[in-house]
BAVEXBA-517304 format. One record per residue: residue number from 0; x, y, z of N, C-alpha, C in turn. Coordinates in pm, whole numbers, plus 50000, padded with zeros to 5 digits. Layout:
N
[site NUM [X Y Z] [X Y Z] [X Y Z]]
...
END
This chain:
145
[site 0 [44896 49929 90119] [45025 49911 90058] [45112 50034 90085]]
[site 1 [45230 50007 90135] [45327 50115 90147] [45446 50103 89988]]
[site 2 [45447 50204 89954] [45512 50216 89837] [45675 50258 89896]]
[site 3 [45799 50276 89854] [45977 50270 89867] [45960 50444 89910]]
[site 4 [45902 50511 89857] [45842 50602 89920] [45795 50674 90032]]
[site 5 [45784 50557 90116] [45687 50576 90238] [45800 50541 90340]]
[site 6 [45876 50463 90299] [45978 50416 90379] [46160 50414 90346]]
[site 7 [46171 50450 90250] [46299 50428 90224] [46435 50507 90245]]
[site 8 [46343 50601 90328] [46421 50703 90482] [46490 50623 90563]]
[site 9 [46403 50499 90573] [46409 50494 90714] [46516 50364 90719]]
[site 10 [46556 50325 90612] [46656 50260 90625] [46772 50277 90550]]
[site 11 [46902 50221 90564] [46998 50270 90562] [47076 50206 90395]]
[site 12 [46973 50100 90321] [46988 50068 90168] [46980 50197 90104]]
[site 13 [47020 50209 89989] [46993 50326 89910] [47038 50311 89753]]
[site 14 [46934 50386 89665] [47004 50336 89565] [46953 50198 89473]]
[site 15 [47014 50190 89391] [46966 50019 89312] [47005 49904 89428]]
[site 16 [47045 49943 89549] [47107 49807 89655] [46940 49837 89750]]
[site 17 [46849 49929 89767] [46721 49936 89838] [46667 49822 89721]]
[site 18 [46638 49704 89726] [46591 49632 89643] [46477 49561 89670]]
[site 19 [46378 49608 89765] [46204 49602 89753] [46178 49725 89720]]
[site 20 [46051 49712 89639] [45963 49776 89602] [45855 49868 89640]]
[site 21 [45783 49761 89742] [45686 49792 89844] [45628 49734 89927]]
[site 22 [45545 49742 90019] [45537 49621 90124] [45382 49651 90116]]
[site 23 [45362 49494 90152] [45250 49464 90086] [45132 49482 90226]]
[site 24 [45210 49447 90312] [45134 49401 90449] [45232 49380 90586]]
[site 25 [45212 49451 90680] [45233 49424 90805] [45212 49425 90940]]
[site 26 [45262 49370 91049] [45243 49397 91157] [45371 49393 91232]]
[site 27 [45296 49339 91374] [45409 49399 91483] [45510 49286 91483]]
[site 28 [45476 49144 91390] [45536 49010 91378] [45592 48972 91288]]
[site 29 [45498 49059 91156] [45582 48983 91021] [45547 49108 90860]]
[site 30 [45579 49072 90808] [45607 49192 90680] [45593 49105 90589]]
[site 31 [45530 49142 90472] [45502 49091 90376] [45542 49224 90215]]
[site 32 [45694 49194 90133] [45715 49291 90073] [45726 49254 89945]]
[site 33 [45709 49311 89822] [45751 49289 89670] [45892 49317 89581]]
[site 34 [45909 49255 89491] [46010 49334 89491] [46007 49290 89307]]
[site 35 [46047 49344 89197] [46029 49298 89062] [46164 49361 89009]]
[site 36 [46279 49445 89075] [46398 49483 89040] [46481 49348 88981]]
[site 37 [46462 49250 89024] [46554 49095 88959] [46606 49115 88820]]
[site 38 [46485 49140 88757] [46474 49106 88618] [46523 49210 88568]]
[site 39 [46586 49337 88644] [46684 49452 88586] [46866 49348 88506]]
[site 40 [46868 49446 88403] [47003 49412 88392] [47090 49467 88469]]
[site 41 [47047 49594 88487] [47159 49659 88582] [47160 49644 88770]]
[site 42 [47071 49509 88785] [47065 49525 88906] [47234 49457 88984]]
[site 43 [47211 49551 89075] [47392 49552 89148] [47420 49397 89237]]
[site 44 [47344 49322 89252] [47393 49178 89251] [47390 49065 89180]]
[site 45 [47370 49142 89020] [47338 49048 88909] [47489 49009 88860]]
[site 46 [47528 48884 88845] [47651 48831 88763] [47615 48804 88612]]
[site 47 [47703 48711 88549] [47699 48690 88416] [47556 48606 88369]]
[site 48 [47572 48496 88515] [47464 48392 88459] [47339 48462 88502]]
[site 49 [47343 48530 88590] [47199 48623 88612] [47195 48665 88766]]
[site 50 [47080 48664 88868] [47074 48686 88997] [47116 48560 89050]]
[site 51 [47215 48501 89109] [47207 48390 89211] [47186 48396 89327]]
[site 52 [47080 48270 89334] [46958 48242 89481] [46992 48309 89589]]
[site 53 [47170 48317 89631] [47213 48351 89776] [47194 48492 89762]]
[site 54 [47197 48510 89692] [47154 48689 89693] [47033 48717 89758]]
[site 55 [46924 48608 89775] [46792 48615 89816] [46776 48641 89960]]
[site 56 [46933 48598 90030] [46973 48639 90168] [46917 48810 90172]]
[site 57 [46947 48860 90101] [46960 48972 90122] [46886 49045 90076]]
[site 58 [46765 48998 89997] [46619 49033 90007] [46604 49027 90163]]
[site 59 [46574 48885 90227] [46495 48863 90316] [46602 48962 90455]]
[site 60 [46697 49017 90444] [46753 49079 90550] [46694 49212 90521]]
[site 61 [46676 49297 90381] [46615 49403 90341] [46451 49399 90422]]
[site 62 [46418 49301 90376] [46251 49271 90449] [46279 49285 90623]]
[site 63 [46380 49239 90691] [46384 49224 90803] [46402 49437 90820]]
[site 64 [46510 49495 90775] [46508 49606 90801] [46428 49694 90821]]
[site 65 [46353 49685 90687] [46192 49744 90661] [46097 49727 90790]]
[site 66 [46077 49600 90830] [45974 49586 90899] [46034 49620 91079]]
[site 67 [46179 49637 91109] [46228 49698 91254] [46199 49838 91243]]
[site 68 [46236 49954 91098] [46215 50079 91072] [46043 50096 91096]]
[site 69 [45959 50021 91030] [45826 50052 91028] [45774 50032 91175]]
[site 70 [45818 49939 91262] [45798 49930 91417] [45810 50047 91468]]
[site 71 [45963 50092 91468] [45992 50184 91514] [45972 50358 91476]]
[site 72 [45904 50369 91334] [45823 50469 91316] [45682 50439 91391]]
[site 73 [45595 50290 91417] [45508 50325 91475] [45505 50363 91638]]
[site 74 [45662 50376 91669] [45709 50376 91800] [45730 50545 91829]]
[site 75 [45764 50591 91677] [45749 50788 91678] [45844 50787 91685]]
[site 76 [45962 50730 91615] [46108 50692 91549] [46146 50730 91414]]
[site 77 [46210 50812 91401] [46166 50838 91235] [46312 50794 91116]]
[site 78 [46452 50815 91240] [46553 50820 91171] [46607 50690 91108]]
[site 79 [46681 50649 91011] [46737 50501 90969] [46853 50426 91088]]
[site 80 [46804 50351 91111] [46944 50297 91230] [47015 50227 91142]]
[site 81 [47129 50197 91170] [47209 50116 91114] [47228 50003 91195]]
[site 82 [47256 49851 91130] [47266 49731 91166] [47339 49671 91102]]
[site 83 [47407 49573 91114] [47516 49465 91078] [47423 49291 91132]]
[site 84 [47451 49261 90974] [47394 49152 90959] [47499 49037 91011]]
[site 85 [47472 48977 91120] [47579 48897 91199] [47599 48746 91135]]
[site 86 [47477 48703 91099] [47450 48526 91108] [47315 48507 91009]]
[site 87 [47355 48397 90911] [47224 48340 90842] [47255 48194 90904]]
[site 88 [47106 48142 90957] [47132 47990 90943] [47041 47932 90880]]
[site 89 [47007 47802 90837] [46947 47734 90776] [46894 47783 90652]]
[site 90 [46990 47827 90551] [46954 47877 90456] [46921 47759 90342]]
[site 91 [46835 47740 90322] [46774 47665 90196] [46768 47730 90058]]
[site 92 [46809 47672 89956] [46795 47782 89808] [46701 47627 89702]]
[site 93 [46592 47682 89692] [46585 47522 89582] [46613 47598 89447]]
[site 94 [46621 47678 89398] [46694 47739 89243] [46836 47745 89269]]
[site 95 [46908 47782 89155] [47072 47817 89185] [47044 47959 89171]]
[site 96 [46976 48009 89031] [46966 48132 88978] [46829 48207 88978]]
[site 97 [46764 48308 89010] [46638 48339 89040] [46569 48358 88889]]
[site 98 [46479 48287 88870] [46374 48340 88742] [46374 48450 88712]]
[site 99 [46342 48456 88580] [46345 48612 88560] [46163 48653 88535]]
[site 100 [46082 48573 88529] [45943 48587 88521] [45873 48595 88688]]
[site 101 [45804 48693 88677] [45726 48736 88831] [45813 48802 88919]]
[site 102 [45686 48868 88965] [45744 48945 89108] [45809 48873 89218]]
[site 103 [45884 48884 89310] [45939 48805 89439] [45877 48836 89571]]
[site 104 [45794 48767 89611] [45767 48790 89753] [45799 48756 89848]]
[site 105 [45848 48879 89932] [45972 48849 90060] [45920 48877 90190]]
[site 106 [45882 48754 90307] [45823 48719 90370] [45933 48774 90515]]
[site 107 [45880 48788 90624] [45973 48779 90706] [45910 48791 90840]]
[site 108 [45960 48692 90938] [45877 48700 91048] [45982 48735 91208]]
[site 109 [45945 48834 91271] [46004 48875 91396] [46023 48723 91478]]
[site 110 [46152 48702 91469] [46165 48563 91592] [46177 48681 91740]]
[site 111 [46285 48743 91740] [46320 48810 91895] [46330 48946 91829]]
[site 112 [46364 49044 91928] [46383 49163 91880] [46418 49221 92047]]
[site 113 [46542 49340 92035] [46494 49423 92158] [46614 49533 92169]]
[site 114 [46667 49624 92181] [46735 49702 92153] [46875 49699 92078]]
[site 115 [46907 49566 92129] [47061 49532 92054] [47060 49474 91897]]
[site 116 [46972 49417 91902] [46918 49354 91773] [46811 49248 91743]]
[site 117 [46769 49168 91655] [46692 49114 91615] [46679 48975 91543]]
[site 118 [46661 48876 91563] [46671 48781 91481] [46496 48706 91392]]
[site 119 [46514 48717 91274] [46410 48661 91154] [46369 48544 91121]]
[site 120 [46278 48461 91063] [46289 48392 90960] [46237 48452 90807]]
[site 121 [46307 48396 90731] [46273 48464 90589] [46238 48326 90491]]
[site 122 [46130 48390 90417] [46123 48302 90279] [46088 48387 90148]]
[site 123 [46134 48409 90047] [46125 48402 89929] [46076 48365 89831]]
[site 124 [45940 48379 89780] [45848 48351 89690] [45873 48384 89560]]
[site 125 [45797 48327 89463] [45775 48390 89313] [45645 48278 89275]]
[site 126 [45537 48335 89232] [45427 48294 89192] [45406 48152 89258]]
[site 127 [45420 48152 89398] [45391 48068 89495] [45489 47973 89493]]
[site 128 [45580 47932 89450] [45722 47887 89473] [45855 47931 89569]]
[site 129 [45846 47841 89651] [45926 47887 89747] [46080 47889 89688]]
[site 130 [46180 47972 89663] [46251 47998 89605] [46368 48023 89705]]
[site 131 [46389 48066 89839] [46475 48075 89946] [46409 48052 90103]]
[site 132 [46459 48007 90178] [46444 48063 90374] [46537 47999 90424]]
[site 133 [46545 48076 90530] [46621 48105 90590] [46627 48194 90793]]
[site 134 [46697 48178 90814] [46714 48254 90957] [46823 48394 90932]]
[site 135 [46783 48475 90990] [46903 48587 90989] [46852 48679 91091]]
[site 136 [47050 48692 91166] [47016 48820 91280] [47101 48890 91240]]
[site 137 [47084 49019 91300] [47126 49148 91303] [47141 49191 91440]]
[site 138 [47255 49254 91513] [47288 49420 91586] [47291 49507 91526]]
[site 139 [47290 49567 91640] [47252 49723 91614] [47380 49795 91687]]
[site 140 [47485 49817 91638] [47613 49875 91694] [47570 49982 91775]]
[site 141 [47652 50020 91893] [47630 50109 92012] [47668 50226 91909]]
[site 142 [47581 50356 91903] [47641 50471 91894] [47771 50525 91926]]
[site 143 [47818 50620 91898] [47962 50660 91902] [47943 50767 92019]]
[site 144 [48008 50788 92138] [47958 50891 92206] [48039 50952 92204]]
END
């Protein structure tokens, strides 16, 4: 288990918006991360009625970050890159509003990847209930020279 600790250098969230916890499991394909911040009141995409589902986008783009940074530390990469989240498709939500009981487990699997950017699939768990998935890519903007 990698704890927010181990990684939260290396990407460019920060703050109550870094919203996993820790990652549970990975490889060179897919990431497996936790996350139990939901059930904060003060969490920074909570509205009146509570967390809503589409927010879960952005778990599973957090999971996608995590697991390009952890590649690329095992690549002897250490710094946070920055990326711009371009495109979600096929986003499915079966809740409107996320439970507030259990942890969330945020799944995410490498479709492509290669210097410019990367495209995912994501799903969204809570005590084995699929709760979001989805597709999402990212670039990686050219440096400033």
């Amino acid at each position: 288990m990698l704890y927010k600790s181990d990684w939260a250098h290396l990407v460019p969230h920060a703050g109550g918006m870094c919203l996993l916890d820790a990652v549970l499991a990975w490889d060179e394909a897919t990431i497996h991360a936790t996350s139990e911040g939901h059930r904060r009141a003060d969490h920074p995409l909570r509205g009146v009625g509570g967390l809503h589902a589409v927010h879960l986008a952005e778990y599973g783009a957090q999971a996608m970050a995590v697991h390009g940074a952890l590649r690329a530390r095992a690549r002897g990469v250490e710094a946070a890159r920055p990326g711009m989240l371009v495109s979600l498709r096929d986003v499915v939500l079966a809740v409107e509003y996320v439970p507030g009981d259990g942890r969330l487990d945020v799944h995410a699997e490498c479709l492509y990847a290669d210097p410019g950017g990367a495209q995912y699939a994501f799903r969204i768990e809570q005590a084995g209930r699929e709760l979001a998935s989805g597709r999402a890519a990212v670039i990686h903007p050219e440096s400033p020279t």
